[in-house]
N, C-alpha and C positions, 0 to 999 in steps of 0.2 A: 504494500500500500504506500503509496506516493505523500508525504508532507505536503502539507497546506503552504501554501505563498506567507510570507509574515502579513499581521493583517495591518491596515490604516488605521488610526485613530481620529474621532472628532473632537474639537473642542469647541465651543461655543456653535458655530453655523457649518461652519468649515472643517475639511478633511485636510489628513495630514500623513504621508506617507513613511512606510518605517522607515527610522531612522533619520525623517526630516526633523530640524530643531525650527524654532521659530518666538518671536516675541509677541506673549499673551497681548491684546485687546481685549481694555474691560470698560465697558458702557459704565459711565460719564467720564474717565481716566485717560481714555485711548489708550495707546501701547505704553507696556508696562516695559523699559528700556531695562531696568535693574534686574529684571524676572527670563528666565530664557527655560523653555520649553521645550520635551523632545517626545519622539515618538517608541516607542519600542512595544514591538510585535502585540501590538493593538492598546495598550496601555500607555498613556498622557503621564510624563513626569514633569517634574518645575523646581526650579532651584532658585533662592535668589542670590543675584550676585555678592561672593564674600568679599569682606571690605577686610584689611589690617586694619586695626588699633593706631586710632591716629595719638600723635604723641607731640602735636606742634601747637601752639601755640593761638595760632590766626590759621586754620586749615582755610585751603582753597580748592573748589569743585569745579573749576574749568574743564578740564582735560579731559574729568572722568566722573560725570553728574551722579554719578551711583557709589562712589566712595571719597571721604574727604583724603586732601591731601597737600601735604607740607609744599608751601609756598617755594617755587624751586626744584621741584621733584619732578623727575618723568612718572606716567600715566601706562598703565599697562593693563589692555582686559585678559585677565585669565577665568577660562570655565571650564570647570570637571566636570559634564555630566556622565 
């Protein structure tokens, strides 16, 4: 007997193919930029983005709106789903 194809997952209106990641839309918010969503073999997972422990003083959000960070620092998104 032959395995099934992995299957799609919906979230809200929309389908989402395994293994696609994609950023939640949530009515009145719109996309949720800190939040990253993935598909696996028909089950919706979501993680929010981790931040370090900021340690400065006057933190600044430019670079990386989803965690603070010392004035002068490079900005780096890292995500483990």
């Amino acid at each position: 007997m032959q395995a099934d194809a992995p299957r799609a997952c919906r979230f809200g209106r929309r389908w989402y193919l395994n293994n696609e990641s994609w950023h939640p839309s949530v009515p009145p918010f719109g996309e949720m930029k800190c939040i990253l969503c993935w598909c696996v073999s028909g089950e919706t997972h979501c993680q929010r983005q981790e931040c370090p422990p900021s340690a400065c003083a006057s933190p600044a959000t430019r670079d990386n709106p989803c965690c603070a960070k010392c004035r002068g620092e490079c900005s780096a998104h890292t995500w483990a789903p």
